[in-house]
N, C-alpha and C positions, 0 to 999 in steps of 0.2 A: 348726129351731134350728141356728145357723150352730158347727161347730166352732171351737175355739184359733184352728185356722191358719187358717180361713177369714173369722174376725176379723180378722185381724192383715191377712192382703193386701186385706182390703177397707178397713181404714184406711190399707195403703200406697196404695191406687188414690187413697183422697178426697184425699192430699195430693199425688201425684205430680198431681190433675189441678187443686189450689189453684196448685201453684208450675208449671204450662203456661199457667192463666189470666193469674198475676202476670206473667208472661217478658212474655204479648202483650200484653197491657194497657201493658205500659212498653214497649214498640217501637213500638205504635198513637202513644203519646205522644209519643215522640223522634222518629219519624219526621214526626209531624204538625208538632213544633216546629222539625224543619231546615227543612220545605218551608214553614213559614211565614217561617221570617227569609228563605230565599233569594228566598221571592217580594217581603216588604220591601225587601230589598237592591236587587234588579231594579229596581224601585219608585224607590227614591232615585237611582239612577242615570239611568234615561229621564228622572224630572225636572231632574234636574242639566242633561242631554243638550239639555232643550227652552227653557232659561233662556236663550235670542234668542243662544245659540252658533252662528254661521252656517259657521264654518270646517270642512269636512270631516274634517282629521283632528282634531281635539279629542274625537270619541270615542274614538277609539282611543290616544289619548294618558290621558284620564281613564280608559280600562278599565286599561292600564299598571299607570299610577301607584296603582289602586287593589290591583291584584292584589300589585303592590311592599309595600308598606305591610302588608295584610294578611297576605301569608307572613310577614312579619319576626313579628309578633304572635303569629300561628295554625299555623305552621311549614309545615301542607300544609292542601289542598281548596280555594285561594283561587290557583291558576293562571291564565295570562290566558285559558284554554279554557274553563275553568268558569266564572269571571266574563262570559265571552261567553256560557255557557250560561243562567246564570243571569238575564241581561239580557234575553235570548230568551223566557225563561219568565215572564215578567212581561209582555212585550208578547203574548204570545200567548193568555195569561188575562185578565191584567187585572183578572179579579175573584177574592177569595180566593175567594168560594163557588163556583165554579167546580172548587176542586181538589179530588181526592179522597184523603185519607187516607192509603186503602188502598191505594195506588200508593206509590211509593219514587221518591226523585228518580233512583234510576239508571231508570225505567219513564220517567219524565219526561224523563231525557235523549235518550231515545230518540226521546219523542211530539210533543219539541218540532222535529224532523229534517222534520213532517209537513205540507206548506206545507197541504195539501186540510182545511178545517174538518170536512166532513163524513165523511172517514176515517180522522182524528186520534179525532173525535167514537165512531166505531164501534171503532177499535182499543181507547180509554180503556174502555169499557162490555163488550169483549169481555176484555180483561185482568183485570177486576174481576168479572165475573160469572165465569169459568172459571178464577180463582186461577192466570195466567198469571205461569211466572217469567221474569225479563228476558232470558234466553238463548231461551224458548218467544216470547215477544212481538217478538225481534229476527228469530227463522226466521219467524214466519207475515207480517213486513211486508217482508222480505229477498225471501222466495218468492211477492209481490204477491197473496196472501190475498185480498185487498180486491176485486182487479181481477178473480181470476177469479170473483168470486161477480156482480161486478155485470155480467159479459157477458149472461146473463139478463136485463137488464133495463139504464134507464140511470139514473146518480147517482142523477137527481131522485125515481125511482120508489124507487129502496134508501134514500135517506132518507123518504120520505113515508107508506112505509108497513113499519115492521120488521118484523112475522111474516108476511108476503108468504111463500108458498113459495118462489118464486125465489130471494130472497136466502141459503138455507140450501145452496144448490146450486152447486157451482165446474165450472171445466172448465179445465185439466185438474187432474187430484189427483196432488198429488207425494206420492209415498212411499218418499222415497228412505231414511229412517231405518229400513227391512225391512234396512238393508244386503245386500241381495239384488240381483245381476245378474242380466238377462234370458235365460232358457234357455229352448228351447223343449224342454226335457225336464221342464220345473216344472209343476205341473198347478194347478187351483184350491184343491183339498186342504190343498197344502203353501201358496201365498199366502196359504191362512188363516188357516194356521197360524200363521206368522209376523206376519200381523195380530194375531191376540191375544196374540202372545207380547211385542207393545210395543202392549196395546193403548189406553194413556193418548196414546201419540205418536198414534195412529191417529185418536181422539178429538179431539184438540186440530184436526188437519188436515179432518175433519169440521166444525166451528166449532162453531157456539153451540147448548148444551142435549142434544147429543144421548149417549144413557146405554145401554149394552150390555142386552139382552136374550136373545138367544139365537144357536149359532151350530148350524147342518146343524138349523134346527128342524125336527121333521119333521109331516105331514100324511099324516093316513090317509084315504082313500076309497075305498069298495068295495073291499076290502084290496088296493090300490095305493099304496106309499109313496113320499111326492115328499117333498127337501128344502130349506128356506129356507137358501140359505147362510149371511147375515148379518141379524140382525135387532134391529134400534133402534128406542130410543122417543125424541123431540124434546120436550122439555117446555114451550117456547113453542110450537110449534105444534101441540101436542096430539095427534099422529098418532105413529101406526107408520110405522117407514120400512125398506122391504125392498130389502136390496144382495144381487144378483148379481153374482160376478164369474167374468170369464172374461179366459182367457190368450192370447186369438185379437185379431182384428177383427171389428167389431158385425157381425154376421147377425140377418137380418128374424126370424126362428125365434125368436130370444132374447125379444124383446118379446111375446110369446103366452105362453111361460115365466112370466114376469116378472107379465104382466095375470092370469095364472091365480092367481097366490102373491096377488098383491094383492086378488081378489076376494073368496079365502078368509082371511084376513085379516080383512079389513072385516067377515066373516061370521060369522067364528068367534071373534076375538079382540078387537073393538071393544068397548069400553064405551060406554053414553051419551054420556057426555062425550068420549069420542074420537071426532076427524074423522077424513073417508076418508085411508087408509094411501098413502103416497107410494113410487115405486118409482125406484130408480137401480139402473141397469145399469153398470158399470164393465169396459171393454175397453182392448186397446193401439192400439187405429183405430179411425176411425169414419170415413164418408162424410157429409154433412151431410142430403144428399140423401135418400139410402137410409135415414136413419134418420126422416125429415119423410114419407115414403112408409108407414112402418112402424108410425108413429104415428095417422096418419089413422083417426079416426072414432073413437078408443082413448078411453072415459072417466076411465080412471082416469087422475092423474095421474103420466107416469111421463119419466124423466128418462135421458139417455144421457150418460155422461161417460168421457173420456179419462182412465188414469192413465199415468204416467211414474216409473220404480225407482231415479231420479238427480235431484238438484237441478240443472235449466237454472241458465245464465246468468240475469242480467237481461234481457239481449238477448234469448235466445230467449224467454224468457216473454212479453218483449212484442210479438215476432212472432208468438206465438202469439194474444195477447190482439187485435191488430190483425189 
C-alpha cells in the first residue's frame, strides 16, 4: 500500500515522463520536417541546375540569388553556405527514404563533407546506433575513426561483412580526452582510472556496441588471484572482450597473460550464446614483427594495439595509417 507521498511522486514521475515523451515526439517531428524541405529545396535547385544551363557560372549565380531572396523572407538559415549545403544534400541522397530522422541536419552537415559512400554509410549507422552528438561524430571523423578500424582489413572486406571481428578493432586508439600526459611515473592502475572516470568518451573511441562489465575482474585458482584489467561485452558480436593495458612497449610475455584471461573467460563466463571472448592488448609501441612472432599458433583470437594520450594531426594519422 503506497503512502500520501509516495502517491504523489509517483504521479509526478507519470507526468514528468508524459511531458519528456511530448518534447521528443515534437523534435522527431520538426526535425523530420526541416530535413525534409531542405532535401526538397536541394531538389528544386539541381533541377533548375540541369534545365540545358550550360554556362558554368549560372549555378553559382542561382545559389546567390536564392540565398538573396530568402534572407530578405526568413531573416537567417538561408546563407549561401547553407544553400550549398543543402544542394549537396540532395545530390548525395537523392532519395528521401534514404534519410534518417534520427540525425539532425547539423549531423548531416557534417555527413555530407564525406566523398567515400561507404564511410558516410558506416558513420550515419554508427551515429544512430550509439546516440552520437555532433560534437562526438565531428572527433571520431576528425580522428579518421573509419581508417583506423579498416587497417585490419580492406574497404571491400569492412563493408561485406559488418560483425567481422576486425572491423571493431583500430590501431592506433586516441585517448587524448584522459587529459593526461605521458609519465613514466603513471602505472596502469591510474590509466584505469581515468578510463572510467570518462568512461562514455572511452566507449564511443571503442566504436560500435561495446558495454562496460568489469574492471580489475578478478579470477581465483588454486588460491592464486590474477586480475582482468578491463572487461567488455560487444553486443553485435556477441563476445567478451578482454583489455589489457600497459604503460610500456608490447613484450612477448604479455600475450601468454592475455591468452591465459581469455581461456578463462570462454570457461567460466561464456554463455551459449556467446562466442569465443576477443583479447586486445593496448601498449605505447609495438614492433609488428615481434608481435606476428608472439602470436603464432595462439588460438584465441587476440589483438595488439597502439594507444596515443594526444590527438595527432591529420597528417600524422595518415602516416600512421600508410
Amino acid at each position: 500500500m503506497l503512502t500520501k507521498n509516495e502517491k504523489v511522486f509517483k504521479l509526478i514521475k507519470d507526468i514528468s515522463e508524459i511531458i519528456k515523451s511530448t518534447r521528443y515526439n515534437t523534435f522527431r517531428l520538426v526535425n523530420t520536417e526541416m530535413l525534409k524541405s531542405y532535401f526538397l529545396i536541394g531538389k528544386l535547385i539541381v533541377e533548375e541546375e540541369q534545365k540545358g544551363k550550360k554556362r558554368a557560372d549560372y549555378g553559382k549565380k542561382l545559389i546567390n540569388s536564392i540565398s538573396l531572396e530568402l534572407t530578405k523572407q526568413f531573416n537567417k538559415g538561408f546563407d549561401v553556405s547553407n544553400i550549398r549545403r543543402i544542394r549537396r544534400f540532395y545530390l548525395v541522397y537523392q532519395k528521401w527514404e534514404t534519410v534518417s530522422p534520427k540525425l539532425t541536419w547539423s549531423h548531416y552537415s557534417e555527413l555530407i563533407k564525406i566523398k567515400d559512400s561507404v564511410k558516410r554509410k558506416y558513420f550515419e549507422e554508427y551515429a544512430v546506433n550509439e546516440n552520437l552528438s555532433v560534437r562526438d561524430l565531428k572527433r571520431q571523423i576528425y580522428s579518421l575513426h573509419y581508417e583506423r578500424l579498416i587497417i585490419n582489413n580492406t574497404p571491400l572486406q569492412f563493408k561485406s561483412n559488418k560483425n567481422k571481428i576486425e572491423n571493431f578493432i583500430k590501431d592506433p586508439y586516441i585517448l587524448d580526452f584522459l587529459d593526461i600526459n605521458e609519465n613514466p611515473e603513471f602505472n596502469e592502475l591510474y590509466l584505469e582510472t581515468q578510463i572510467l572516470n570518462k568512461l562514455q568518451k572511452f566507449l564511443l573511441e571503442l566504436g560500435k556496441g561495446f558495454c562496460f562489465v568489469a574492471r580489475q575482474k578478478r579470477i581465483s585458482i588454486d588460491n592464486d588471484n590474477f586480475y582482468i584489467d578491463l572487461l567488455f561485452y560487444n553486443i553485435y558480436l556477441k563476445r567478451y572482450i578482454v583489455i589489457e593495458i600497459k604503460t610500456d612497449k608490447f613484450k612477448h610475455e604479455y600475450i601468454g597473460q592475455l591468452n591465459f584471461y581469455l581461456n578463462y573467460v570462454k570457461t567460466e563466463l561464456n554463455k551459449k550464446e556467446d562466442k569465443d571472448p576477443i583479447g586486445l592488448l593496448l601498449c605505447t609501441e609495438k614492433d609488428n614483427l615481434q608481435v606476428k612472432y608472439a602470436l603464432g599458433g595462439i588460438k584465441n583470437k587476440l589483438f595488439v594495439s597502439k594507444y596515443q594520450l594526444y590527438l595527432p594531426t591529420k597528417e600524422e594519422l595518415k602516416k600512421i595509417i600508410d
